[in-house]
Biopython code that builds the backbone (N, CA, C, O; Angstrom):
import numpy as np
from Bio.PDB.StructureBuilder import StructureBuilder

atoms = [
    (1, "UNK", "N", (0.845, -1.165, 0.000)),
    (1, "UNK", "CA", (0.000, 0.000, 0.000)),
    (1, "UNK", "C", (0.897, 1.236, 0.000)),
    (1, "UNK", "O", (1.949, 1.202, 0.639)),
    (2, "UNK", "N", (0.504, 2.427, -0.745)),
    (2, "UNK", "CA", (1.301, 3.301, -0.786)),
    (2, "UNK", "C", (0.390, 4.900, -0.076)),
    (2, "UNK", "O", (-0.765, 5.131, -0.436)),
    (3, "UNK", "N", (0.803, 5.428, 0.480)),
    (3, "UNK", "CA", (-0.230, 6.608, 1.406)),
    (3, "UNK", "C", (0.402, 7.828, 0.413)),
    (3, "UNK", "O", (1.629, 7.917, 0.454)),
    (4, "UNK", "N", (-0.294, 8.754, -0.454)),
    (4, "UNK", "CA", (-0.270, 9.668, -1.345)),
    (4, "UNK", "C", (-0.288, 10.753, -0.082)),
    (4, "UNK", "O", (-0.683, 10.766, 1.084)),
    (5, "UNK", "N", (0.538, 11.875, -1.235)),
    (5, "UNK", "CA", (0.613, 13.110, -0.838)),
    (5, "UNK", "C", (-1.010, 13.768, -0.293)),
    (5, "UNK", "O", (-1.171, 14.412, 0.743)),
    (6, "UNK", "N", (-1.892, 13.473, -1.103)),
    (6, "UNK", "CA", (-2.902, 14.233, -0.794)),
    (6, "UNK", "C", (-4.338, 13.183, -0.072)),
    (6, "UNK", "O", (-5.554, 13.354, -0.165)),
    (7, "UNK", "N", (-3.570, 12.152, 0.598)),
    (7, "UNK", "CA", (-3.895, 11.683, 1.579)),
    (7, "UNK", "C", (-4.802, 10.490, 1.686)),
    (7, "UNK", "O", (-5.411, 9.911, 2.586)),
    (8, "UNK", "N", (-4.586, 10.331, 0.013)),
    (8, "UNK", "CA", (-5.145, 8.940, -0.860)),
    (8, "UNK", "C", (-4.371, 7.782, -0.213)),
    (8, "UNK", "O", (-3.247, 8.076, 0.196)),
    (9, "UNK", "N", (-4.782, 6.517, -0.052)),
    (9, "UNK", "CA", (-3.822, 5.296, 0.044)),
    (9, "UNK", "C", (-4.003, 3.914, -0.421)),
    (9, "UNK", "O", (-4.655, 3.052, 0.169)),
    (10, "UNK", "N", (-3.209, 3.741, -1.813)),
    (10, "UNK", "CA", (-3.482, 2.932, -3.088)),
    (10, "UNK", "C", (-3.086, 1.638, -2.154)),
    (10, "UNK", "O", (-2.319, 1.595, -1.192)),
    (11, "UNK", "N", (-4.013, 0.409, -2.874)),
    (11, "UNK", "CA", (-3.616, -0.681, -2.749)),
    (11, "UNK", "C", (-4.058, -1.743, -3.523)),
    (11, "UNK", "O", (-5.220, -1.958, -3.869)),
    (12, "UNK", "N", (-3.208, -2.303, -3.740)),
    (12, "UNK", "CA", (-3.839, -3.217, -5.097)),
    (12, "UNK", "C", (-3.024, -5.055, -4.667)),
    (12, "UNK", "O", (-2.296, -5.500, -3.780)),
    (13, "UNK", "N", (-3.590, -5.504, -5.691)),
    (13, "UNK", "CA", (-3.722, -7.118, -5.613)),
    (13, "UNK", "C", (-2.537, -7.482, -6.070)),
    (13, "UNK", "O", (-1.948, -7.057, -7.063)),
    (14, "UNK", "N", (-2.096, -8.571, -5.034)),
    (14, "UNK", "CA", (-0.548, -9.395, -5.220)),
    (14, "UNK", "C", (-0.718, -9.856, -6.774)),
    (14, "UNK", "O", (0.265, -9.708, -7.500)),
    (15, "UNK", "N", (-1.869, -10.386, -7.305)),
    (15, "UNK", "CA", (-1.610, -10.768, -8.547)),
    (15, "UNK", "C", (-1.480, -9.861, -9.597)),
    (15, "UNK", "O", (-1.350, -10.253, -10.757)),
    (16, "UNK", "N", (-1.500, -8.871, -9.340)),
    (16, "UNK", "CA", (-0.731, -7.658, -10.364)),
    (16, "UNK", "C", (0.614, -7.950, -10.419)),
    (16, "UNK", "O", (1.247, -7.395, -11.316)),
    (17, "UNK", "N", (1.095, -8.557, -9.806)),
    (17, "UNK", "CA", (2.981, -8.883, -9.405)),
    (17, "UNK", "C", (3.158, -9.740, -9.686)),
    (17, "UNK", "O", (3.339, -10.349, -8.631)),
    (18, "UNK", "N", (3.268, -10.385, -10.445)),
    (18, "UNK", "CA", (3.355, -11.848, -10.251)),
    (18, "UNK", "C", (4.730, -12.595, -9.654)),
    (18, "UNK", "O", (4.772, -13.586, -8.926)),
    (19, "UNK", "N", (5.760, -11.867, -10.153)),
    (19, "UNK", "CA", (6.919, -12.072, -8.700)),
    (19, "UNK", "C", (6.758, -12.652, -7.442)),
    (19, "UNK", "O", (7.014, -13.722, -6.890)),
    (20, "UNK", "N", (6.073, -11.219, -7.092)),
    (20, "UNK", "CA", (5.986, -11.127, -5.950)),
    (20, "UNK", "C", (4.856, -12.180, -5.824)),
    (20, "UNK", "O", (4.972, -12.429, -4.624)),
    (21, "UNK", "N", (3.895, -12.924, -6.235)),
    (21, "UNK", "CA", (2.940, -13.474, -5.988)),
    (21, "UNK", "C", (3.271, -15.004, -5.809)),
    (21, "UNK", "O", (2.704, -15.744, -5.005)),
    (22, "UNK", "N", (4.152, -15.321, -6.573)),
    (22, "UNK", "CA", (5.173, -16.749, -6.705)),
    (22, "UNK", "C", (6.256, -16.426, -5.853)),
    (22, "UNK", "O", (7.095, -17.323, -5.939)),
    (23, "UNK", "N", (6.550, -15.669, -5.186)),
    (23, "UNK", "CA", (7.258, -15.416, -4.115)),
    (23, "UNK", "C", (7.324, -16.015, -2.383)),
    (23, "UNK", "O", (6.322, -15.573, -1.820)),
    (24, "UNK", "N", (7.770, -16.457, -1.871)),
    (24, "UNK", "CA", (7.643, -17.117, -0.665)),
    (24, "UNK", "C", (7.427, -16.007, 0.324)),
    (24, "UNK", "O", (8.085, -14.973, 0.206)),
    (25, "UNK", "N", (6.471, -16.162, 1.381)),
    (25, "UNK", "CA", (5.501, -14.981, 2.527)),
    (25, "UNK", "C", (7.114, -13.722, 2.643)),
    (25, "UNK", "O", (7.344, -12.540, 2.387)),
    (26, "UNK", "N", (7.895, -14.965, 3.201)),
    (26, "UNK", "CA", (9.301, -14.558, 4.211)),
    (26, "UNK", "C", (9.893, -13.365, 2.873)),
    (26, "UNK", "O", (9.970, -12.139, 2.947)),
    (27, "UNK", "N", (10.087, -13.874, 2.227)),
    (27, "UNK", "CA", (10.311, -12.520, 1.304)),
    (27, "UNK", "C", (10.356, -11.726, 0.843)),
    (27, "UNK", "O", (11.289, -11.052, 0.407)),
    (28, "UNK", "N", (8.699, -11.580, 0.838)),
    (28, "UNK", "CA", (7.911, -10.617, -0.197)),
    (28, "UNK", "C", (7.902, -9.975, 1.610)),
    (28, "UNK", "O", (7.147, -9.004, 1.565)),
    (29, "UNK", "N", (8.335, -10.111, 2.846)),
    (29, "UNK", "CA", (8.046, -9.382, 4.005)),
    (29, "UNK", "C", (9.265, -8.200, 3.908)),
    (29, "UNK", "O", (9.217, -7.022, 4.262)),
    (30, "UNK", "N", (10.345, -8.950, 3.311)),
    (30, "UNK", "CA", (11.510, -8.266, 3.379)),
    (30, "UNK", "C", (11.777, -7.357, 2.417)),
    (30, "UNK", "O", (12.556, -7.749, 1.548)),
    (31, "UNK", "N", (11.137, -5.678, 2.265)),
    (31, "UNK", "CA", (11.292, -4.393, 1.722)),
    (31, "UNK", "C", (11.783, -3.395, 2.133)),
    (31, "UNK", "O", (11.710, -3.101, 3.326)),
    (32, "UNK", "N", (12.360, -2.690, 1.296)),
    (32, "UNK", "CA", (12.372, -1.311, 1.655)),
    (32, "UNK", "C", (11.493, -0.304, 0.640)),
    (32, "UNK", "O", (10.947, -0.406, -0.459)),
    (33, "UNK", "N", (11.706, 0.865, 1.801)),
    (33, "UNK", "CA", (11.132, 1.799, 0.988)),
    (33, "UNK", "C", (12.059, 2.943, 0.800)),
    (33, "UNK", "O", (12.755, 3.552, 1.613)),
    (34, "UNK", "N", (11.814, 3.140, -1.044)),
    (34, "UNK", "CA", (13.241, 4.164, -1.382)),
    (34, "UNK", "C", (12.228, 5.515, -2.410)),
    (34, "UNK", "O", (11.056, 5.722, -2.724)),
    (35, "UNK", "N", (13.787, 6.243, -2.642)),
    (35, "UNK", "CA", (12.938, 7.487, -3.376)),
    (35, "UNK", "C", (11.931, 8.579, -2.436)),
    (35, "UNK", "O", (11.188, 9.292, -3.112)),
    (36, "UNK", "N", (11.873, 8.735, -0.997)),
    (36, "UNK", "CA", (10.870, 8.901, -0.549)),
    (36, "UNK", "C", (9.775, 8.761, -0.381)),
    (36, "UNK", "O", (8.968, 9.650, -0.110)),
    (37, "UNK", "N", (9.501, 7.280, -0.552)),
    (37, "UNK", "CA", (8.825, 6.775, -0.083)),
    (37, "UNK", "C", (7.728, 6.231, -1.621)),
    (37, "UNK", "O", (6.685, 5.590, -1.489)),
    (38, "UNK", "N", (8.246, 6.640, -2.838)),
    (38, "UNK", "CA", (7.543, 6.605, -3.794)),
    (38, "UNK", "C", (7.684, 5.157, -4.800)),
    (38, "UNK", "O", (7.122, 4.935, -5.873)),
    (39, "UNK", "N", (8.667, 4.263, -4.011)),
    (39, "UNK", "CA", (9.092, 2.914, -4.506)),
    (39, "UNK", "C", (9.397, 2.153, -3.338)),
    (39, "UNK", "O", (9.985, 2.393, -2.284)),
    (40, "UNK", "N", (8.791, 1.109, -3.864)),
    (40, "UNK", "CA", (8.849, -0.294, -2.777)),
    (40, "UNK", "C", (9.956, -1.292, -3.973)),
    (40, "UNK", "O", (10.000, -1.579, -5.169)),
    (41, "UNK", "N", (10.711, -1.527, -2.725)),
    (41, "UNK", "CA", (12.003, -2.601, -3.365)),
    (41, "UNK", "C", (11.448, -3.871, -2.410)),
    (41, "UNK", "O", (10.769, -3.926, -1.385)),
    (42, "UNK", "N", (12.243, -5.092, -3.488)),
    (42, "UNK", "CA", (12.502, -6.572, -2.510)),
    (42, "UNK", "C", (13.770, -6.677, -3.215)),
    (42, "UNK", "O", (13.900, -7.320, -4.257)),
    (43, "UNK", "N", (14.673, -6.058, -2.652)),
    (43, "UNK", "CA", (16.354, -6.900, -2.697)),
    (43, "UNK", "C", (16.421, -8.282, -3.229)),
    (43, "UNK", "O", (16.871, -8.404, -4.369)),
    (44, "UNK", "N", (16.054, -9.318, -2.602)),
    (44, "UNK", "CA", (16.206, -10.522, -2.530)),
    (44, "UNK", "C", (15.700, -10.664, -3.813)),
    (44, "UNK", "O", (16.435, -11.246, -4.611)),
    (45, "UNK", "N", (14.743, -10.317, -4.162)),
    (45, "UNK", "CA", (14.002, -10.483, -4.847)),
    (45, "UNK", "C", (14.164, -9.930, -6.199)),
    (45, "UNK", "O", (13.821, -10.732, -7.068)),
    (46, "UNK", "N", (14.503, -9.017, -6.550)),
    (46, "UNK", "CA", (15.362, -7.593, -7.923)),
    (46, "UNK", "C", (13.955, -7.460, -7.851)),
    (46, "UNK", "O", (13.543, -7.796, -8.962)),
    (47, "UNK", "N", (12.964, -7.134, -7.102)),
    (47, "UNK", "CA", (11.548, -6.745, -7.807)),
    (47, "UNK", "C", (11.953, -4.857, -7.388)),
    (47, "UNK", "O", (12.858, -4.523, -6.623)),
    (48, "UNK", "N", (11.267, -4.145, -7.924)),
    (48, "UNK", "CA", (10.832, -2.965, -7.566)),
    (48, "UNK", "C", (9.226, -2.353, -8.090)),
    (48, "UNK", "O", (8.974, -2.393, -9.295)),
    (49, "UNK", "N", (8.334, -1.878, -7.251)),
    (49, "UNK", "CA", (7.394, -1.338, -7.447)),
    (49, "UNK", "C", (7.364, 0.574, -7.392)),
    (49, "UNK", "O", (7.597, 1.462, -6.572)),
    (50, "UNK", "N", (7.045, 0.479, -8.426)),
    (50, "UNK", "CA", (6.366, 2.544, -8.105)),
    (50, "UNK", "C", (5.397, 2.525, -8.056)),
    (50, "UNK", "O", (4.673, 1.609, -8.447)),
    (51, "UNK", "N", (4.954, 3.896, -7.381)),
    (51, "UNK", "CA", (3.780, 4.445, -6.868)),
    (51, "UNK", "C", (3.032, 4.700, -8.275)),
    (51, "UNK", "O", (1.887, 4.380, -8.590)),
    (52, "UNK", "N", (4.142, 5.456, -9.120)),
    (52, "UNK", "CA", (3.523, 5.416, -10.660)),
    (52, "UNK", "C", (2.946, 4.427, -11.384)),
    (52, "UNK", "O", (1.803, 4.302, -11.823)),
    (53, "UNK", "N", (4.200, 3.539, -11.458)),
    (53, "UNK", "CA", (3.316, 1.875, -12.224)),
    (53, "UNK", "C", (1.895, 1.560, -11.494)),
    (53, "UNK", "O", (0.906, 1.308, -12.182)),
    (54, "UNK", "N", (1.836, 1.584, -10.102)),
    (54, "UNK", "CA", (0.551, 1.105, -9.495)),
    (54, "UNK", "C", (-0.834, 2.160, -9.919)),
    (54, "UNK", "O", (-2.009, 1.799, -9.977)),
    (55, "UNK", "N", (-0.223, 3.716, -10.219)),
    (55, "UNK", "CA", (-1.484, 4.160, -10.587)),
    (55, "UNK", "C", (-1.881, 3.842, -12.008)),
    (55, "UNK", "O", (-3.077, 3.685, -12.254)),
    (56, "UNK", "N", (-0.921, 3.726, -13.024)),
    (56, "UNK", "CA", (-0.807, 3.731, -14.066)),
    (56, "UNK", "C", (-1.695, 2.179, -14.745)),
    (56, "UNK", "O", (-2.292, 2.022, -15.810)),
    (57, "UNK", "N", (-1.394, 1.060, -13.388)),
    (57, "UNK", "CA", (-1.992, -0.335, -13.791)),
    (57, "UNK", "C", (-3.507, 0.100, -13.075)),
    (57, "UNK", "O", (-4.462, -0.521, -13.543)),
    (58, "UNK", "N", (-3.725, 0.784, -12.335)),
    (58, "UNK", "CA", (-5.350, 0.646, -11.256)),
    (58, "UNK", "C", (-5.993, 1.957, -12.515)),
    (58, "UNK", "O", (-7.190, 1.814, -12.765)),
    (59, "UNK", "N", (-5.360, 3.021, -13.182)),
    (59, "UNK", "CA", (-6.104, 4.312, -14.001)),
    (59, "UNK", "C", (-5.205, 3.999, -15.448)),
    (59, "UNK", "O", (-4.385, 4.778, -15.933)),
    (60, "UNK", "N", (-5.538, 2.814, -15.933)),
    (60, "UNK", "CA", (-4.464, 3.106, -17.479)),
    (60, "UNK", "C", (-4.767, 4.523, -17.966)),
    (60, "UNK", "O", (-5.899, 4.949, -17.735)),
    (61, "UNK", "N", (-4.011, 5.204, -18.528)),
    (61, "UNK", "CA", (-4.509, 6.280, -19.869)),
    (61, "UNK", "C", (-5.340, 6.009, -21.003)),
    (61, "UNK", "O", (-4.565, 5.066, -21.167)),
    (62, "UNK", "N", (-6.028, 5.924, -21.799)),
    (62, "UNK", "CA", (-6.577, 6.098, -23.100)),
    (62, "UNK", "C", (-4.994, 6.389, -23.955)),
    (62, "UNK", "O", (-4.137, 7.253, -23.769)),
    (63, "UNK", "N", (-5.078, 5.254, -24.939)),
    (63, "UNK", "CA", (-4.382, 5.864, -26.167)),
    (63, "UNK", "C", (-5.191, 6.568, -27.490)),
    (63, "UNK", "O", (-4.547, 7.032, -28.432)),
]
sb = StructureBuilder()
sb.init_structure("model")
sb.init_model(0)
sb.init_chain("A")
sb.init_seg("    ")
for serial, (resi, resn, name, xyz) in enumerate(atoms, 1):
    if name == "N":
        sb.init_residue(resn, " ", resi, " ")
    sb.init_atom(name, np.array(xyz, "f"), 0.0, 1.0, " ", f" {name:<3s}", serial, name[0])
structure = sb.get_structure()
């Protein structure tokens, strides 16, 4: 889950990840949070999530 500047707080479904979803509990526990707070890492893992990709997959754009 990510808590927005204007006081929104996104959260979306492990199966958007699929990494992370085939991922073992103990792992996907072990993150940081970088960029100020605007990317979620799993080291172990090379996954990285943005706050962007997550709005971008929950509000696609229109082409």
């Amino acid at each position: 889950m990510f808590d927005l500047a204007d006081g929104r707080a996104i959260e979306t479904p492990i199966d958007w990840f699929p990494m992370l979803q085939a991922a073992p509990k103990e792992a996907r526990e072990e993150y940081e949070i970088e960029d100020d707070g605007k990317v979620m890492c799993w080291p172990v893992l090379g996954e990285r999530v943005s706050v962007e990709a997550v709005l971008l997959l929950r509000y696609p754009t229109s082409a």
